[in-house]
N, C-alpha and C positions, 0 to 999 in steps of 0.2 A: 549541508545535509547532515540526519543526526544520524547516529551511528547504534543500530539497535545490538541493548545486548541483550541475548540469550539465554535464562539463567537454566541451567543442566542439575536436575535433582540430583542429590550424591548417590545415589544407587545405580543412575544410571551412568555416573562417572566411573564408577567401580565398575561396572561391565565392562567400559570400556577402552579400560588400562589396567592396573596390576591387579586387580582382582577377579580377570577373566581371564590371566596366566594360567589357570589350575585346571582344566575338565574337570565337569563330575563326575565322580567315581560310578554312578549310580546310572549312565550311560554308558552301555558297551558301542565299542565300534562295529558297522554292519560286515560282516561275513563276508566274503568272495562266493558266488554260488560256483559248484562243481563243476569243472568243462566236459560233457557227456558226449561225445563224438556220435553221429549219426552210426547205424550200420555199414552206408555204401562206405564213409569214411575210411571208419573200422577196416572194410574191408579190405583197399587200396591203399593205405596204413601197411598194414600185414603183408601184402604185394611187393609191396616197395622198398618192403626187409631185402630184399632178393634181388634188388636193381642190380643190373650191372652182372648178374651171374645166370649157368646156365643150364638144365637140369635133363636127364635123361628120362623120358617116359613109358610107357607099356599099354596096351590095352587090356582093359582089365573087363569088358563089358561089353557087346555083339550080336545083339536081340534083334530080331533074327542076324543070322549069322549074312554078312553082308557080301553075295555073288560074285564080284568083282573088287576085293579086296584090296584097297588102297594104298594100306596098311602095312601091308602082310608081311613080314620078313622085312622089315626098313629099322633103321635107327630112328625115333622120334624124339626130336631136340625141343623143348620152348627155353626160351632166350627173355630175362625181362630186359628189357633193352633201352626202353627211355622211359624216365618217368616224368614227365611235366607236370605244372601245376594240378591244370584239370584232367589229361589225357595219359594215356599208360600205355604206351604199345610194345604186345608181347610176339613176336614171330615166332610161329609154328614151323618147325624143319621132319618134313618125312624126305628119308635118306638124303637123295639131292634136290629135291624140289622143295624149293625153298620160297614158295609164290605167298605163302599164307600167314597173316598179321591178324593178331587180336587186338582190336582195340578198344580200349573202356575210358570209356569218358563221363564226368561227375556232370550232370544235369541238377536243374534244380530241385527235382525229385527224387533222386535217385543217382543210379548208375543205365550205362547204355554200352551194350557192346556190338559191335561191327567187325566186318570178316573183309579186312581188306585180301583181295586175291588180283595177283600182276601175273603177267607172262615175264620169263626170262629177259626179253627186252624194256620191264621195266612198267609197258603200258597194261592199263587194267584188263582185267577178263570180262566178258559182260555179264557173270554174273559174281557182283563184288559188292561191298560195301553192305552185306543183311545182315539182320539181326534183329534186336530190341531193346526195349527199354524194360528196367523193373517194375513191375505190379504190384510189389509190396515193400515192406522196409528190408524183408531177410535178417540177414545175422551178418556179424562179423567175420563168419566163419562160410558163409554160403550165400549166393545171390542168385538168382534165377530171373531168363530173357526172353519172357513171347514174343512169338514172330510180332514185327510191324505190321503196316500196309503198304509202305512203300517195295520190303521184302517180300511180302503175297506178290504183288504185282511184276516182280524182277522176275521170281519165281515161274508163277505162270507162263510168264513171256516167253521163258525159256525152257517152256515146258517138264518142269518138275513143279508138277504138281502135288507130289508127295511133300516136298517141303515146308506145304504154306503151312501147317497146324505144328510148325517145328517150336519148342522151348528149348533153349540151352541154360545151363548151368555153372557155375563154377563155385570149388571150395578150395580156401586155404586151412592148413594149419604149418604155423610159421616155422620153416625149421625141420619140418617132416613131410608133409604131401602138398600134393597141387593137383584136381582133378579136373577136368574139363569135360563136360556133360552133354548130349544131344540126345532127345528125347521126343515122343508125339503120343496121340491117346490112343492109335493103333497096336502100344504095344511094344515100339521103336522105341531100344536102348542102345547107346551108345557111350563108352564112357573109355576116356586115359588119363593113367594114373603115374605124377609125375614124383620122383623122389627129391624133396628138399634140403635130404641131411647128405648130397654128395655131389656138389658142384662138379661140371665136366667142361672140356675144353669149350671156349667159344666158339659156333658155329659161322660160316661164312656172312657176309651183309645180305641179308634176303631183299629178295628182285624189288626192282622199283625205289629203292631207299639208299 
């Protein structure tokens, strides 16, 4: 068998040895584009400054002023308390009842928060687990949560009907406040405003956890 050779123009030898040592100057290298964090990101970013610490809050907001005051006169603790990849859950402490968990969880639209609520012995309430998901992008500083349908439906069940047109809210600014918001288009305001710039003792393990 005969042995073919191959003849290789010298231009293309120099491509492809010491003459293709050099780039051209005359080609820049392509740019890294800017890593742009989504808002819910942003948001739970900012959140998760605070893991692990635990802040004293106040009522700052009571539209109408609410008959049976849950509230009134208690210490209000949130705790950020775990932060996981996707999920973040913050426990709500008024004085000693300690039944109530926020939890926000990164979906793939957004963000989604949920009201885990337990009895002292651990097991749930039956009215637990409402909330929503985001409606829009928000900001890095604010998110907002229309009711569900599966929360309408808990809701009604349990005869608060008042609930179902509920919106919650929440805002950071990292370092200084933590607000957490409860809202409806009747008029219902409800807002606690937590201090960021003065960590206080860790509060007990709240029920159920």
């Amino acid at each position: 068998m005969k042995t073919m050779t191959r003849i290789v123009p010298l231009a293309a030898l120099c491509l492809l040895s010491a003459c293709a040592g050099t780039p051209s100057s005359s080609v820049a290298p392509a740019a890294a584009a800017p890593r742009t964090d989504a808002p819910a990101d942003a948001f739970l970013a900012a959140l998760r400054t605070h893991c692990g610490q635990a802040f004293a809050g106040r009522v700052v907001v009571d539209t109408p002023a609410s008959p049976n005051d849950t509230f009134a006169g208690k210490p209000l603790v949130m705790h950020v308390r775990e932060c996981g990849a996707d999920t973040t859950r913050v426990p709500f402490h008024v004085g000693d009842d300690h039944s109530r968990t926020w939890v926000l969880t990164r979906t793939a639209n957004g963000l989604r928060l949920k009201h885990d609520h337990r009895h002292e012995d651990g097991t749930s309430d039956k009215v637990t687990m409402y909330g929503g998901d985001t409606a829009t992008a928000g900001t890095a500083q604010r998110q907002a949560f229309p009711v569900d349908a599966e929360s309408i439906a808990n809701f009604n069940a349990n005869g608060l009907s008042a609930s179902v047109t509920n919106t919650w809210a929440m805002e950071i600014e990292p370092g200084r406040r933590f607000l957490y918001e409860l809202s409806r288009p009747n008029g219902r305001l409800f807002q606690v405003e937590f201090d960021l710039s003065r960590p206080v003792p860790l509060p007990p393990t709240p029920w159920g956890h």
